[in-house]
C-alpha positions as CSV (number, residue, x, y, z in Angstrom):
1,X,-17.1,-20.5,-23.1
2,X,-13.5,-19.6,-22.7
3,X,-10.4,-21.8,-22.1
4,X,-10.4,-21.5,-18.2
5,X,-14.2,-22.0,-18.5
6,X,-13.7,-25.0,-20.6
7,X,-11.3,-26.9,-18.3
8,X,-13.2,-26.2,-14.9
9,X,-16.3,-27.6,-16.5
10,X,-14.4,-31.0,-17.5
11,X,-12.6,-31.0,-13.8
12,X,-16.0,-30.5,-12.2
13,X,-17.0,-33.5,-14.4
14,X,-14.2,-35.6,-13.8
15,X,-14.8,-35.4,-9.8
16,X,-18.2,-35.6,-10.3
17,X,-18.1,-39.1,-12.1
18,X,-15.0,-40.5,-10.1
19,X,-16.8,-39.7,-6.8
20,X,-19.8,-41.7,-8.8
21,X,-18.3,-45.3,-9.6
22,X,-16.5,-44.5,-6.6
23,X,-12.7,-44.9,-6.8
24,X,-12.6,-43.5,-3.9
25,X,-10.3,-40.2,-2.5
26,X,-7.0,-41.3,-3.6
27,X,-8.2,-40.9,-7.1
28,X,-10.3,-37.5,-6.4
29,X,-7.5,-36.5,-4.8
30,X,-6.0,-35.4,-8.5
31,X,-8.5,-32.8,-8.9
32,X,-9.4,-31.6,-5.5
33,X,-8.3,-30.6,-2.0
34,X,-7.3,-32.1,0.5
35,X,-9.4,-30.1,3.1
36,X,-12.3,-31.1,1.0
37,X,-11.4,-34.8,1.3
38,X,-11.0,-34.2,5.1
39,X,-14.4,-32.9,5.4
40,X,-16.0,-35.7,3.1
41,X,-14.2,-38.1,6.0
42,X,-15.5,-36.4,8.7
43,X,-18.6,-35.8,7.8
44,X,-18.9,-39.7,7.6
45,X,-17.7,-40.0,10.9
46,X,-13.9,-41.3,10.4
47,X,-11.6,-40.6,12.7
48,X,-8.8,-37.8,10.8
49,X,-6.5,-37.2,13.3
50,X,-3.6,-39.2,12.4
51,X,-3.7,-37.1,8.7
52,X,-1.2,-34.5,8.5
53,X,-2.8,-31.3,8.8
54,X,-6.0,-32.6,10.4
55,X,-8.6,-30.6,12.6
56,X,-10.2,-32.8,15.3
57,X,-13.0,-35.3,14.0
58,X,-16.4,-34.0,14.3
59,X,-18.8,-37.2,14.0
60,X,-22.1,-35.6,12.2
61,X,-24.1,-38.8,14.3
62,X,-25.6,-40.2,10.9
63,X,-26.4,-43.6,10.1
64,X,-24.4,-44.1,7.1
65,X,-26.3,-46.6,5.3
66,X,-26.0,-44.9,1.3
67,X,-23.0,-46.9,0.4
68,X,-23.3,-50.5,0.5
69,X,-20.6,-50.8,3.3
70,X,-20.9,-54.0,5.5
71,X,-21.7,-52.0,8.7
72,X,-20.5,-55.8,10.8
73,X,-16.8,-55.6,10.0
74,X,-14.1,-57.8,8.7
75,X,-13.3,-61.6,10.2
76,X,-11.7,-61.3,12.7
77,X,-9.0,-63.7,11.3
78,X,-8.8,-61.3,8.8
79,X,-8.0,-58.7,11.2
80,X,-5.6,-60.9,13.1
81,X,-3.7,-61.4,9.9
82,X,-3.1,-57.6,9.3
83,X,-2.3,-57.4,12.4
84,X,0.3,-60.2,12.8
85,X,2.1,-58.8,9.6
86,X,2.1,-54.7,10.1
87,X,5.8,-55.1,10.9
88,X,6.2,-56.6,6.8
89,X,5.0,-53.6,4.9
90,X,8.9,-52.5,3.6
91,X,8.4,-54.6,0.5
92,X,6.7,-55.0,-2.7
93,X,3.8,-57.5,-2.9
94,X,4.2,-59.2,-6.3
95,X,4.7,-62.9,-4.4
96,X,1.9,-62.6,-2.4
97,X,-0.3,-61.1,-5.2
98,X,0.7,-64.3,-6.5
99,X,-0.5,-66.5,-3.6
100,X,-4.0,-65.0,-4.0
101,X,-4.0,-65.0,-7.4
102,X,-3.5,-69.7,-7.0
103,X,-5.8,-69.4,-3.9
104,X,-8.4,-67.7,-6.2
105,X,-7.8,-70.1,-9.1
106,X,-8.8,-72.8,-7.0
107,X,-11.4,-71.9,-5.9
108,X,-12.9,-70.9,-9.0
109,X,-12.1,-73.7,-11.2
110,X,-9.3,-71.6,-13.0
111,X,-5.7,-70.5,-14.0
112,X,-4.0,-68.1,-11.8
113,X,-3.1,-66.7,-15.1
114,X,-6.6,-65.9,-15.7
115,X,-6.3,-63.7,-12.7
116,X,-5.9,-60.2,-12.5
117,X,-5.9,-58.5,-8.6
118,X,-5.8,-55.0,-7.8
119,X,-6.4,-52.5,-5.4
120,X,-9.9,-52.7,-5.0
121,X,-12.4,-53.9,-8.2
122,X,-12.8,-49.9,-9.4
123,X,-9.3,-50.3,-11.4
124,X,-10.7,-53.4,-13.2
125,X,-13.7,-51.2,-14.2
126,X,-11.8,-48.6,-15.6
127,X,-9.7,-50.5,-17.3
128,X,-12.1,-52.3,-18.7
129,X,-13.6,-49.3,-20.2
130,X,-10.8,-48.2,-21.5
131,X,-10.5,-51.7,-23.2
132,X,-13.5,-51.5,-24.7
133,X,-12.4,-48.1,-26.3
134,X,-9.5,-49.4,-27.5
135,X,-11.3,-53.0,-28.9
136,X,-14.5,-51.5,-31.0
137,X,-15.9,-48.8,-28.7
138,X,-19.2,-50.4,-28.2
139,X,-20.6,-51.6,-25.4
140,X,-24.4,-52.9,-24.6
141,X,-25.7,-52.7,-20.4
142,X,-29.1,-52.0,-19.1
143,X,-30.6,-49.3,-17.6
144,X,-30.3,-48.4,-14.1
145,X,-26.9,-50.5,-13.1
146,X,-23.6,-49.4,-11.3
147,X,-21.8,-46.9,-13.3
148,X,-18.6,-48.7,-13.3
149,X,-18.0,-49.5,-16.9
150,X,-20.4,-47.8,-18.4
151,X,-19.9,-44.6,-17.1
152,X,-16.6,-45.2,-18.0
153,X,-16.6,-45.9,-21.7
154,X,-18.5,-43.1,-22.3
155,X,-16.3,-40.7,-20.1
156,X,-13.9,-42.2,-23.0
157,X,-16.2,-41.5,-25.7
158,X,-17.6,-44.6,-26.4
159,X,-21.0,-45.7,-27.9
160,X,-23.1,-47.2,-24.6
161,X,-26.3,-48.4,-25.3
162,X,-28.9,-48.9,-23.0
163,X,-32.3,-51.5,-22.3
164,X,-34.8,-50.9,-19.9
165,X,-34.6,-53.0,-17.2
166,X,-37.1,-56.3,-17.5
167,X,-40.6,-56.0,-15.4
168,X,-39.5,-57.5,-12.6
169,X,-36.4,-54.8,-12.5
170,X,-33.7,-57.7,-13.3
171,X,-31.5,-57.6,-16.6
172,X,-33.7,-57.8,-19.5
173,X,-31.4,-60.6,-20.9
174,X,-33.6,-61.3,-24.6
175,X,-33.5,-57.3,-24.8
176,X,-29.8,-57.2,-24.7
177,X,-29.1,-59.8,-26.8
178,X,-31.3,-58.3,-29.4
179,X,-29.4,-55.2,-29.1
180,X,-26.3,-56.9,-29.5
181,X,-24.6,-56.7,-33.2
182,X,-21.4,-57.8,-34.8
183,X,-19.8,-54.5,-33.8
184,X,-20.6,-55.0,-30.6
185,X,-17.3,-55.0,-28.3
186,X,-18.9,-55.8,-25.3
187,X,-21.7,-56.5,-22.9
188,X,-22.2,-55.4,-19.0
189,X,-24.1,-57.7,-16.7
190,X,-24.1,-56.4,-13.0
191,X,-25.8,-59.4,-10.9
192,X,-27.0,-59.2,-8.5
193,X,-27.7,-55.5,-10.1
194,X,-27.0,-52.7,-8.6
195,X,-29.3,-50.5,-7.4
196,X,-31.8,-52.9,-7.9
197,X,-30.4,-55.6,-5.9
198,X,-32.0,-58.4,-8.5
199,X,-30.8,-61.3,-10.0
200,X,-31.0,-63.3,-13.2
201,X,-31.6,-66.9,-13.0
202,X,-28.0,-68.3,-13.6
203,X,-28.8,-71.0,-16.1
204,X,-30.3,-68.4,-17.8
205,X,-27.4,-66.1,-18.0
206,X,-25.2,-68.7,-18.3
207,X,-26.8,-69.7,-21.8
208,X,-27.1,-66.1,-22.3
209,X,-23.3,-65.5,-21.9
210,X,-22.2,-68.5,-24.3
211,X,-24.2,-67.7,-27.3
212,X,-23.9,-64.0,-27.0
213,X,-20.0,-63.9,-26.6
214,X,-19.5,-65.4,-29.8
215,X,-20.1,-61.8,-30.8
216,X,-18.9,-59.7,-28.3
217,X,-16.8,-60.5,-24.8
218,X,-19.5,-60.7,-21.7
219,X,-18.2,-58.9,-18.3
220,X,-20.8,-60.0,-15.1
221,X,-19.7,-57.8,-12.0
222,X,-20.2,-60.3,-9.2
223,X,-19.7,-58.0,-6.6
224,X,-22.7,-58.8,-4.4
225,X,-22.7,-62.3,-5.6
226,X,-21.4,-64.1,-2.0
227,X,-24.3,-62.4,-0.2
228,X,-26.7,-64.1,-2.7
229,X,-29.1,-67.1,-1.1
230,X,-28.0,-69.4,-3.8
231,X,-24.1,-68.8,-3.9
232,X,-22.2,-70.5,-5.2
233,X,-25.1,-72.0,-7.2
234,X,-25.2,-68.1,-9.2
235,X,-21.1,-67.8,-9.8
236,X,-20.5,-67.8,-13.4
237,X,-16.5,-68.6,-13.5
238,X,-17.2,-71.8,-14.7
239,X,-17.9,-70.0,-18.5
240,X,-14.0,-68.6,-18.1
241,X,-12.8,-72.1,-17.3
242,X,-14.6,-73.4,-19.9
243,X,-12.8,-71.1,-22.5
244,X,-15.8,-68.5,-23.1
245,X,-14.8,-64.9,-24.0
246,X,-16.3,-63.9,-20.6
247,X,-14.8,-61.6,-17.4
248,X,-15.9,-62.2,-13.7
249,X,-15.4,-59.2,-11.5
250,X,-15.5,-59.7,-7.7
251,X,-14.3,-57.6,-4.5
252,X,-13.1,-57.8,-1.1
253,X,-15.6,-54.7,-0.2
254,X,-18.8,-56.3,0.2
255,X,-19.5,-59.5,2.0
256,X,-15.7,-59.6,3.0
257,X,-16.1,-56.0,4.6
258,X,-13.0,-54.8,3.7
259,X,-13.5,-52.0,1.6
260,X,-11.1,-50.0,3.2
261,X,-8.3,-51.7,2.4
262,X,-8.9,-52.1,-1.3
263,X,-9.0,-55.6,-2.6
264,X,-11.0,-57.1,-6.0
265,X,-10.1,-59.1,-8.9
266,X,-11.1,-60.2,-12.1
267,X,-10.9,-63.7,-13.8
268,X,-10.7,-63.4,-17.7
269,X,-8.9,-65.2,-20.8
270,X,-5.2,-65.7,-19.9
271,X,-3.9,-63.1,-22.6
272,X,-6.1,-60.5,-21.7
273,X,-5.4,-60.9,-18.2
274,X,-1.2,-60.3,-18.9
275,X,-1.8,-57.8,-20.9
276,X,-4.4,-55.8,-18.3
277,X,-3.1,-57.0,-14.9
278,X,0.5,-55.5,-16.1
279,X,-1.3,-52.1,-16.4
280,X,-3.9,-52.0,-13.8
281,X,-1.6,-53.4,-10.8
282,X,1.4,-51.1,-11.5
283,X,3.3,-50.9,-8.6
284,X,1.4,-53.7,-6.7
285,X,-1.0,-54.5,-4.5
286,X,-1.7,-53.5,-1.0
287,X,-0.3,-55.9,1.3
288,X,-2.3,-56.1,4.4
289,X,-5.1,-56.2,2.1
290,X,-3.5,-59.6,0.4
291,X,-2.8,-60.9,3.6
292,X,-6.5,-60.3,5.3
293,X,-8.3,-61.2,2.0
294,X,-6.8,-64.7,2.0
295,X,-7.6,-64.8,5.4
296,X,-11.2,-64.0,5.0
297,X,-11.2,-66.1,2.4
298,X,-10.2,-69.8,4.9
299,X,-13.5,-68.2,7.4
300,X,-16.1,-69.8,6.3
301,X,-18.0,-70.2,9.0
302,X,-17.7,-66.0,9.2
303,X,-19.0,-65.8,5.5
304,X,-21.8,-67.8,6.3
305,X,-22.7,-66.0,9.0
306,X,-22.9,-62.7,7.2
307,X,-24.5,-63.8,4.6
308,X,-27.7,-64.8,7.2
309,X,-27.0,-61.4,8.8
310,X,-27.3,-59.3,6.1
311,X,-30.4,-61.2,4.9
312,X,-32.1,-60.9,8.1
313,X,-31.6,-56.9,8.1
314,X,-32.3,-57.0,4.5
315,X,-35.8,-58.7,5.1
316,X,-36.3,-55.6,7.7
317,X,-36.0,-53.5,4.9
318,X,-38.4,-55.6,2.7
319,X,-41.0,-55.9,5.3
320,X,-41.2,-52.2,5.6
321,X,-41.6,-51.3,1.8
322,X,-44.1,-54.0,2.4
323,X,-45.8,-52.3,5.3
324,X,-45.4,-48.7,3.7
325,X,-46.7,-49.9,0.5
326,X,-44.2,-48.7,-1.1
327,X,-43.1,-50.4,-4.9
328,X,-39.9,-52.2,-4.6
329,X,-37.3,-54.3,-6.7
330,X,-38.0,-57.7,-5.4
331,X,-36.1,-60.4,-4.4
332,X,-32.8,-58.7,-3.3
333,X,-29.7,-60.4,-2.7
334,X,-27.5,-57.4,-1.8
335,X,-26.9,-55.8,1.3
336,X,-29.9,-53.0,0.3
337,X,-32.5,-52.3,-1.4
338,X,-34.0,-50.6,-4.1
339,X,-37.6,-48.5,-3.2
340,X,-39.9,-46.5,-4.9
341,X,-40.2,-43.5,-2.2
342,X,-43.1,-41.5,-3.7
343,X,-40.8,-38.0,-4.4
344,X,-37.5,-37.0,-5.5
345,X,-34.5,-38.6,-4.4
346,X,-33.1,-35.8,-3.2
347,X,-36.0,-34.8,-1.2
348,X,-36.6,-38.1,0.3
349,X,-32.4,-37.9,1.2
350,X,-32.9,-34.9,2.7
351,X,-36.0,-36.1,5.3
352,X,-33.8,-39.4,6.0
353,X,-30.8,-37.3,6.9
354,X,-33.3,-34.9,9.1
355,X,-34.1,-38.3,11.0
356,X,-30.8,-39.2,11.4
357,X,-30.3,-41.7,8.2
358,X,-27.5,-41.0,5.1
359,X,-29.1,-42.8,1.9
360,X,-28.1,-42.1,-2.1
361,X,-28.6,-38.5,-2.7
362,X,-28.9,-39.3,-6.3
363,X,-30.6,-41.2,-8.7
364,X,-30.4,-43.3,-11.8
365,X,-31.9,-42.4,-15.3
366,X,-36.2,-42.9,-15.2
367,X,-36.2,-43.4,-11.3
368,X,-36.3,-40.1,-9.8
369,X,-38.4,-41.0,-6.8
370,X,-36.5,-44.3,-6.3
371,X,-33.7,-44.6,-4.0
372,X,-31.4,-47.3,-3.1
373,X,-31.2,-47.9,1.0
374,X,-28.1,-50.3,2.3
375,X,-28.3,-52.5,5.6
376,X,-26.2,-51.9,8.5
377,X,-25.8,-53.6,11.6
378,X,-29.7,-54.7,13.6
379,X,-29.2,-51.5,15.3
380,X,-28.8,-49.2,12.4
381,X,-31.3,-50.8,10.4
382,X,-33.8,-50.9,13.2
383,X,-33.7,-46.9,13.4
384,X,-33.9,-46.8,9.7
385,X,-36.9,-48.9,9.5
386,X,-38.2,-46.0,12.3
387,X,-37.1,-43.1,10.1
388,X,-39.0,-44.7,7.0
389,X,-42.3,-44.4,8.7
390,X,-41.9,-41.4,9.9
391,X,-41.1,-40.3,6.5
392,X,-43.0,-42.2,4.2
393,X,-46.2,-43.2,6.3
């Protein structure tokens, strides 16, 4: 393979994986086109005209239910807050980052200095991966989780070990800590998991996190955790507050529906958290994102509510795998779920599409025939349950 061989094959990678853990197109803008990013929007059904350059939208009429998206929207105090503050947008955000980063801090039971925010939780991830390069190169996950971190590290080159995923497709939490040594740098826990959509039963995972972070730091990506029946029973900030080498990862994407705008955060030990929130916020934070996350944030009442509506549109999806007789993960607390289909992923994506449904085209490592399928709104889910037994039955 020549030079010119050589490098195409590592940009082809490079897309490849950050299309993956999904940083979304400002980052795969830095190694493709921009008439490629136009299509990907456009074939998703987002409106392109105000782009410079853009041809007129052409809406493909899919059901986009493949990316964990909350098809019902932000609060609408959240939206009343960008709204009321679109005329603010000449200046840099480092006060209000500031403001979220207290507002977080008591919520959680913490120090804003153990708060890191950033545009969107994908930054925390790959920082984090580069961290672990940088602090032993070893890091312990299971099998079939989001490929965040350890997609990451080992994009960096460094040593990722695996476990199978417990029988009941959850985080086999006594298999990791076996396979944890003193080398270990750390230790990814996604929960609830995805693509599985399973938990681990938090005082179980909280006693799990103490003893094993005496060896090596514990990260838990809570992204899914607020649509969980049990939150805030399942948070674990309470091991950061309590001075355990642990990181909490949360985002705005999820239950807050705001994935558009970019908003996450982690919470972490207060040195670790100046020395990676100077290099992952870098020039700052989006503003309007700040502004409707805090927002979103005071609605309660609109959390609440979406947590019951994505459970009852979840439970559709259960009752059908049910119906179908399909194998599934069980007891999801996501906005999806994760099913055993009966054929090859990209088969089964390509009969959903044919009826009108976008699911995962791809798979993870030992579930070929499984796929993961989001909610959407009762509309969009009701014509998916329709194209699964057309498909499946």
């Amino acid at each position: 393979m020549n030079k010119n061989e050589q490098q195409s094959t590592v940009n082809s990678s490079r897309r490849n994986w950050l299309k993956s853990v999904g940083l979304g197109a400002g980052a795969v803008a830095l190694t493709t086109s921009v008439d490629s990013i136009m299509g990907d929007l456009r074939a998703a059904g987002m409106q392109t005209e105000h782009f410079p350059s853009a041809t007129p939208n052409v809406n493909d009429g899919l059901i986009r239910l493949s990316s964990n998206e909350n098809a019902f929207g932000p609060s609408k105090k959240a939206a009343k807050a960008m709204q009321s503050e679109l005329l603010n947008l000449a200046r840099y955000t480092d006060a209000t980052v500031e403001v979220l980063a207290q507002k977080i801090a008591e919520q959680e039971g913490v120090s804003a200095e153990q708060i890191v925010i950033t545009n969107g939780s994908s930054p925390i991830l790959f920082g984090y991966a580069d961290w672990i390069t940088k602090n032993g190169n070893k890091l312990v996950t299971s099998m079939a989780t989001y490929e965040g971190v350890p997609r990451g590290a080992e994009f960096m080159g460094a040593d990722v070990t695996y476990v199978p995923l417990a029988n009941d497709m959850t985080f086999d939490l006594d298999a990791i800590e076996a396979a944890v040594t003193e080398d270990t740098t750390a230790v990814y826990v996604c929960n609830p998991n995805n693509p599985t959509g399973s938990m681990v039963d938090a005082a179980k995972l909280t006693a799990f996190a103490k003893r094993v972070s005496k060896k090596a730091q514990v990260f838990i990506d809570e992204a899914y955790i607020e649509m969980s029946d049990a939150y805030p029973a399942n948070v674990q900030s309470k091991l950061v507050a309590e001075g355990y080498n642990v990181v909490i990862c949360r985002t705005f994407s999820k239950i807050h529906a705001m994935a558009g705008q970019r908003l996450g955060y982690a919470i972490m030990p207060a040195e670790q958290a100046k020395t990676m929130g100077g290099m992952l916020r870098m020039g700052g934070v989006n503003y309007l994102a700040l502004v409707a996350g805090m927002a979103s944030m005071d609605d309660h009442a609109n959390l609440n509510t979406m947590r019951s509506r994505i459970k009852t549109e979840r439970e559709k999806l259960v009752k059908v795998a049910k119906e179908l007789k399909q194998p599934y993960a069980p007891n999801p607390q996501g906005n999806f779920i994760y099913m055993d289909t009966g054929m090859p992923h990209d088969k089964f994506a390509e009969k959903m599409k044919a009826q009108g449904i976008k699911v995962v085209g791809r798979t993870w490592p030992g579930f070929d025939s499984w796929s993961r399928i989001s909610v959407g709104t009762p509309a969009e889910t009701d014509a998916c349950v329709k194209a699964l037994k057309a498909v499946l039955a």
